[in-house]
N, C-alpha and C positions, 0 to 999 in steps of 0.2 A: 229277227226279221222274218216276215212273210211274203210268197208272194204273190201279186192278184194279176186279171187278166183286162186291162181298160182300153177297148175297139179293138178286142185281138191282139193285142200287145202287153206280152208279160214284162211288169215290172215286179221291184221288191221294195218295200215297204215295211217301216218301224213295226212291229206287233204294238195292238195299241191302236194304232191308227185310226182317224176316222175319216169317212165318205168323204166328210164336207173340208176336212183339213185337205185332204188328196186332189179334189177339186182345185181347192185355189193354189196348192202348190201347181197344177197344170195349168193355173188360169183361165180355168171352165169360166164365161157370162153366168153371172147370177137370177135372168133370163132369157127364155127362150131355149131354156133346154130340160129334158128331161133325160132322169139317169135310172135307169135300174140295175139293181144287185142279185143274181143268180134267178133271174125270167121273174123279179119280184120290183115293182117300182117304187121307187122311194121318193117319198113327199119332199120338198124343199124344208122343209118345216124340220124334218128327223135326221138331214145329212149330218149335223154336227153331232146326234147321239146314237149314231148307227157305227159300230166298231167293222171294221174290214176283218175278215175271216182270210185264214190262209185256203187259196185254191178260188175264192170267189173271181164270179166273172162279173163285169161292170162294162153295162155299156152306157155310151155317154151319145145323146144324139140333141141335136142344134135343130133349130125350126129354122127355115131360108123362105124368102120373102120374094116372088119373083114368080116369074110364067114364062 
């Protein structure tokens, strides 16, 4: 077990893991949002082959629609 920091909130997580598995275990929208992994953004395209690192920070941010 690892574990990561997703919106400031430490969880722990299988070793192994990946972004895009972490995501929908949280029920992240598949858009409207982008995610980056330690001040690095990662493409929708790479979340499923990008491994979560022990210590990594992820933040997770939602687009809102509105004025």
């Amino acid at each position: 077990m690892i574990t990561v920091s997703v919106n400031g909130v430490v969880i722990v997580v299988a070793e192994g893991c990946s972004l895009g598995a972490l995501l929908e275990e949280r029920a992240t929208p598949d858009r409207g949002v982008a995610v980056a992994m330690d001040l690095e953004v990662i493409r929708r395209a790479d979340w499923h082959q990008t491994t979560l690192r022990d210590g990594a920070v992820i933040e997770v941010v939602t687009a809102a629609a509105g004025g």
